[in-house]
VOKOL-796066 format. One record per residue: z, x, y of N, C-alpha, C in turn. Coordinates in steps of 0.05 Angstrom, whole numbers, padded with zeros to 5 digits, always signed. Example, Ala and Ser with C-alpha at 12.3 -4.5 7.8 and 13.67 -1.06 7.14 Angstrom:
+00156+00264-00114+00156+00246-00090+00156+00264-00066+00142+00257-00045+00143+00273-00021+00157+00258+00001
//
This chain:
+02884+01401+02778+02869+01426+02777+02874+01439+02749+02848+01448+02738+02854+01466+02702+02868+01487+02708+02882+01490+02693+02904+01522+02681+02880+01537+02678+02885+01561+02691+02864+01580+02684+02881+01592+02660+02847+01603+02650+02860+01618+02625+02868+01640+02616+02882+01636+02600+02904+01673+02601+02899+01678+02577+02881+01694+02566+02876+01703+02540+02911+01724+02518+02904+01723+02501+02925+01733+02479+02917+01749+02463+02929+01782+02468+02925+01796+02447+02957+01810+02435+02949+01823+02407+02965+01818+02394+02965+01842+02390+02989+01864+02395+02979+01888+02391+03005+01902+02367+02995+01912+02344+03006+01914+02322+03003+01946+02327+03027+01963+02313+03036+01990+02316+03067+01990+02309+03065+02018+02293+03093+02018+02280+03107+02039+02302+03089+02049+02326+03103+02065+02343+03112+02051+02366+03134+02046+02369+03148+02029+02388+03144+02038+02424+03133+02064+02424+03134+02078+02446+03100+02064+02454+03088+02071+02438+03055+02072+02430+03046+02031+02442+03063+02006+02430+03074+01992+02429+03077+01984+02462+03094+01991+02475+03112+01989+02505+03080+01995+02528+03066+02022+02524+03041+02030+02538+03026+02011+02535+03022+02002+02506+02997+01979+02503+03005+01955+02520+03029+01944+02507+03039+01925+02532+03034+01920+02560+03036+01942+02574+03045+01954+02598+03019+01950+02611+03002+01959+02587+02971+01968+02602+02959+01936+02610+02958+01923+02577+02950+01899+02573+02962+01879+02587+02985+01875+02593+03002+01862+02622+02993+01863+02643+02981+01888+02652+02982+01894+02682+02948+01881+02687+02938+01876+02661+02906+01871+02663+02902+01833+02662+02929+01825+02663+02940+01794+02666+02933+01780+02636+02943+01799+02611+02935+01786+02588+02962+01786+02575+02972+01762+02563+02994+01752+02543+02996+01782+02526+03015+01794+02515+03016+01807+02497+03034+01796+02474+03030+01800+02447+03052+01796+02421+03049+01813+02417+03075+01825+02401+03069+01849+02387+03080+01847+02356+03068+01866+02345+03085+01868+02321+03084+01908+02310+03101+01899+02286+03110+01934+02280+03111+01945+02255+03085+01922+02240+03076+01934+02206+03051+01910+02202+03033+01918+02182+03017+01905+02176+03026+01879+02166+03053+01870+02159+03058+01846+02144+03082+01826+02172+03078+01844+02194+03090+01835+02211+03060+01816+02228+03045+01833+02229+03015+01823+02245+03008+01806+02239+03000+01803+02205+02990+01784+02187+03004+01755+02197+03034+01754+02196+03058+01735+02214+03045+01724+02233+03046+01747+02256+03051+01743+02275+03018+01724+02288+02994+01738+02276+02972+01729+02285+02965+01700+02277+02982+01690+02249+02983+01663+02243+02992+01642+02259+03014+01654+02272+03032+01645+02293+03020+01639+02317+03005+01659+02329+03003+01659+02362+02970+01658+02363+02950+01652+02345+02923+01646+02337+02915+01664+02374+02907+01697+02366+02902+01714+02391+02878+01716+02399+02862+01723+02422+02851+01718+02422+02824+01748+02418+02854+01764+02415+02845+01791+02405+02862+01814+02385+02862+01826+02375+02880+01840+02361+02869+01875+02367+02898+01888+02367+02892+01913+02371+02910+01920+02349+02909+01939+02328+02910+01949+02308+02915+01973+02301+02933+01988+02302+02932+02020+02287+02935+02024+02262+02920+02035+02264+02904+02052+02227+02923+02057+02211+02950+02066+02212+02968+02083+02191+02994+02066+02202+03003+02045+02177+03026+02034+02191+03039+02031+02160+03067+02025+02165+03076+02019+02132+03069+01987+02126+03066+01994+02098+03070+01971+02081+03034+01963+02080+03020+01937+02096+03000+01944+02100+02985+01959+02127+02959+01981+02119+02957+01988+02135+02937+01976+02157+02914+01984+02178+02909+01967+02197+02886+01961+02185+02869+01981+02165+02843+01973+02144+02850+01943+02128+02866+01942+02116+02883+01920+02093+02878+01908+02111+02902+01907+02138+02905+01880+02157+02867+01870+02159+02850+01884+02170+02833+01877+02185+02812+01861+02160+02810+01875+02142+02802+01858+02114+02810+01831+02115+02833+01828+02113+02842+01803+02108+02830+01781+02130+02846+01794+02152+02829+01770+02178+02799+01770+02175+02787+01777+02168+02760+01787+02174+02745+01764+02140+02765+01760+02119+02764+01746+02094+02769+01712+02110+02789+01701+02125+02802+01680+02130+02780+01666+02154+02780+01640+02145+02763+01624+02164+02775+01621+02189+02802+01620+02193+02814+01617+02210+02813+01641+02231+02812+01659+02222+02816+01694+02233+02789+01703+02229+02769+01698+02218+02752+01722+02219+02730+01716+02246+02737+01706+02265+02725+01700+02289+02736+01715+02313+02767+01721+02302+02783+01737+02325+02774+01773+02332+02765+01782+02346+02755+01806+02350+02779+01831+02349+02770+01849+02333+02791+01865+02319+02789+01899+02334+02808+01911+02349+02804+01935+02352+02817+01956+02343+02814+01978+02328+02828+01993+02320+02830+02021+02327+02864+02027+02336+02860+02052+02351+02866+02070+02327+02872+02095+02336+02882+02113+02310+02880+02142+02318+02903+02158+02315+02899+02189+02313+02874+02200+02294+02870+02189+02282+02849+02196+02265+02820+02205+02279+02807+02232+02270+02789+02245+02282+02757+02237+02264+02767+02242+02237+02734+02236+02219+02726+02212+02225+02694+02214+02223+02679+02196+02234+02686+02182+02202+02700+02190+02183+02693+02169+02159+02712+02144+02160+02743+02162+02181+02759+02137+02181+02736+02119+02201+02730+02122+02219+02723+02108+02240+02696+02088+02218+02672+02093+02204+02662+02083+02187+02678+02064+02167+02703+02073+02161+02724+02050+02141+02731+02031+02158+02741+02036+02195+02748+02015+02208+02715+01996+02208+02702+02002+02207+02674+01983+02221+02668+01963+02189+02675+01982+02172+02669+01963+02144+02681+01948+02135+02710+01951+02148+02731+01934+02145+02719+01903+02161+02718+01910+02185+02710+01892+02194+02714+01889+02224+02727+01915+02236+02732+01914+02262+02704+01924+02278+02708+01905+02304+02691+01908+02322+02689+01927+02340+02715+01941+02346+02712+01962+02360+02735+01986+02346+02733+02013+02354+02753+02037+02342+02753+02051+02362+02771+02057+02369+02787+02080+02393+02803+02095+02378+02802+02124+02394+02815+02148+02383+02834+02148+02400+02871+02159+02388+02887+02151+02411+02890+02186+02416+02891+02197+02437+02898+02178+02462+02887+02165+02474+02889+02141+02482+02871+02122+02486+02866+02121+02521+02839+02123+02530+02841+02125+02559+02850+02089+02568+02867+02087+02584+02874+02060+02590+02845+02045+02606+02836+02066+02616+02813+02047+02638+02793+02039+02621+02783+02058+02594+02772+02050+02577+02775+02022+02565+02800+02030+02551+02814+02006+02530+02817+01973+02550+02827+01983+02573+02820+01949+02591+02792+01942+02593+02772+01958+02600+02746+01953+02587+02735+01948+02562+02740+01947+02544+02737+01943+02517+02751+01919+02512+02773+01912+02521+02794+01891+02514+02778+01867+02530+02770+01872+02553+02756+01851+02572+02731+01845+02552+02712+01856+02554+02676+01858+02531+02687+01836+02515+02707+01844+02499+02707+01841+02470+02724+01806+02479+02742+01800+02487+02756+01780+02500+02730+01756+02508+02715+01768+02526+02690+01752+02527+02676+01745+02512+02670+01757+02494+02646+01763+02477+02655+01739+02453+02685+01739+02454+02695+01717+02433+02697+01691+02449+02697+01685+02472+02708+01661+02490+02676+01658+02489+02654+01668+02496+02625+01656+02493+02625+01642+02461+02638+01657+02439+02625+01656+02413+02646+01628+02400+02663+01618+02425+02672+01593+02412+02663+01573+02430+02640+01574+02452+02633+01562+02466+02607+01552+02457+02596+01570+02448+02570+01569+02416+02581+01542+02410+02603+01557+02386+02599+01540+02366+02617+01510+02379+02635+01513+02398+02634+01481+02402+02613+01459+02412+02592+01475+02424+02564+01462+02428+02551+01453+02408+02549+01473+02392+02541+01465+02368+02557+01442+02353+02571+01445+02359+02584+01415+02338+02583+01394+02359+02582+01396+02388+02574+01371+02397+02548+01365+02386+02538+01384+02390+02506+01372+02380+02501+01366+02351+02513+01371+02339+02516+01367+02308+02522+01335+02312+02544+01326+02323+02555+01300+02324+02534+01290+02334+02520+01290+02356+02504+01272+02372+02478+01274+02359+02468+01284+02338+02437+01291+02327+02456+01270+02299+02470+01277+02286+02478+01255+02268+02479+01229+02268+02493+01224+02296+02481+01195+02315+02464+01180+02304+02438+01194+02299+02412+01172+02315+02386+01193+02291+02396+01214+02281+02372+01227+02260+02383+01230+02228+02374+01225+02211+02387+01236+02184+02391+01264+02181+02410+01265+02163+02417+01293+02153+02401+01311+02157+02375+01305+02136+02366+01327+02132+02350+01340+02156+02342+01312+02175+02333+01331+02202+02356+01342+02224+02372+01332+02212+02386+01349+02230+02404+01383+02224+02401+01386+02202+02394+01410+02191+02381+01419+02183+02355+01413+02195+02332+01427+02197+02334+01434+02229+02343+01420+02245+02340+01424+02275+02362+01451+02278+02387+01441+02272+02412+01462+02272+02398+01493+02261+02383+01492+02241+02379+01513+02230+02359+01535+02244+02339+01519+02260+02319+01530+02274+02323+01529+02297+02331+01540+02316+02339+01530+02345+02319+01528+02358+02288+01537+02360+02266+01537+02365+02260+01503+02374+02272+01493+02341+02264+01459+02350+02285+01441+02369+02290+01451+02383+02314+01442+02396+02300+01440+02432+02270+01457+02429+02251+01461+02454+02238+01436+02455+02254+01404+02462+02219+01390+02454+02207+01386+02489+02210+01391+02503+02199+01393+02530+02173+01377+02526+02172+01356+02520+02144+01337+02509+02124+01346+02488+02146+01366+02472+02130+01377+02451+02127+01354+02427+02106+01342+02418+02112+01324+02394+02102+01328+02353+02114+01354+02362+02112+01366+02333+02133+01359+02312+02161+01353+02324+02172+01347+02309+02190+01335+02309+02201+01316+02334+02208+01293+02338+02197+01279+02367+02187+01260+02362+02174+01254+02383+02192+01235+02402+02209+01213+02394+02222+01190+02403+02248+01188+02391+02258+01185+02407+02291+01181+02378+02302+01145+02392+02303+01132+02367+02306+01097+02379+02338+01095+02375+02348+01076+02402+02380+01076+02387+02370+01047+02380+02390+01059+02367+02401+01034+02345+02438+01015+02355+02440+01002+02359+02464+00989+02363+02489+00996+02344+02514+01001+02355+02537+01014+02338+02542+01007+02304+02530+00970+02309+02541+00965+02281+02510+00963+02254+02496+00964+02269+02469+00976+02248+02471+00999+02239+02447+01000+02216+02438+01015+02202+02424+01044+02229+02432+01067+02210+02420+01089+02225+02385+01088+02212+02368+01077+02232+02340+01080+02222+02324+01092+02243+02321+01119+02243+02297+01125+02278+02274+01114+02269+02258+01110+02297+02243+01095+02288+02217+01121+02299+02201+01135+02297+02189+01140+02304+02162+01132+02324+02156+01140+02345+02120+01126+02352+02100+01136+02341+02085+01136+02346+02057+01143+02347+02053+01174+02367+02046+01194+02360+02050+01211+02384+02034+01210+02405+02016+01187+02404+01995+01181+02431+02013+01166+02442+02029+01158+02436+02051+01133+02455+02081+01154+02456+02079+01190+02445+02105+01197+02465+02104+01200+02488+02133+01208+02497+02139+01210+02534+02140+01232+02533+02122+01233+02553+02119+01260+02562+02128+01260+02602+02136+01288+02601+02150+01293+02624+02130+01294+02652
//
């Protein structure tokens, strides 16, 4: 039977009290917590434990949660991980610097917990769909490489439209296999001789 899955968030704050609540909250909602206690501790720590969310406060020493969220948001590795940032902070301009940075969501602390488990759930999902995308996508990348050349196959990747052929024969009509140790050649038909459903 599969391990169900236990998502990982990473919750960075230089207030240790602030820190223990997020835990507490994020525990009791059956999610892994790491924590860390400066921007150059997170940067660490998120390298480490690849999360599957990050929660962030705005004003921390050394780097702050803007810096942090730049960076991940720069890295191929990180800029897929969904970023939330809480913060005492009241101006809507901090809250505009968190969104340009690059975070996906901003909470004002004090933070309602029923809220923030809602938000943490959305956003948790919203990334477990967005690597379910793209591993589809690279199956299908592999298996259109198979049996079409390059260039139609980024032409197909690029337009998802053509990916409808439901006996449509506009733009591929037949795809021929070819045996493992031949040449990749499709062979096209005639579109009075495609299969149609």
């Amino acid at each position: 039977m599969a391990e169900e899955f236990k998502a990982t968030v990473l919750v960075a704050d230089d207030n240790p009290d602030n820190v223990e609540l997020l835990r507490e909250v994020l525990e009791a909602a059956d999610y892994t917590v790491v924590v860390a206690y400066d921007g150059d501790e997170a940067l660490l720590k998120i390298a480490e434990a690849n999360p599957d969310l990050i929660l962030l406060d705005v004003m921390m020493p050394g780097k702050d949660g803007f810096e942090v969220c730049r960076r991940l948001k720069k890295w191929e590795q990180t800029r897929n991980i969904p970023v939330m940032m809480l913060t005492a902070l009241q101006e809507v301009a901090d809250k505009v610097r968190g969104i340009e940075a690059g975070a996906d969501e901003f909470l004002t602390k004090p933070v309602d917990t029923v809220e923030l488990q809602t938000r943490v759930k959305a956003l948790v999902k919203a990334k477990i769909y967005r690597q379910q995308v793209f591993e589809k996508n690279a199956l299908l990348e592999k298996i259109l490489n198979r049996y079409l050349p390059e260039e139609v196959v980024a032409k197909v990747l690029e337009d998802s439209s053509l990916l409808k052929l439901g006996g449509v024969r506009d733009f591929v009509t037949v795809l021929s296999s070819t045996s493992p140790g031949s040449p990749r050649s499709p062979t096209p038909c005639p579109p009075s001789t495609s299969w149609r459903p």
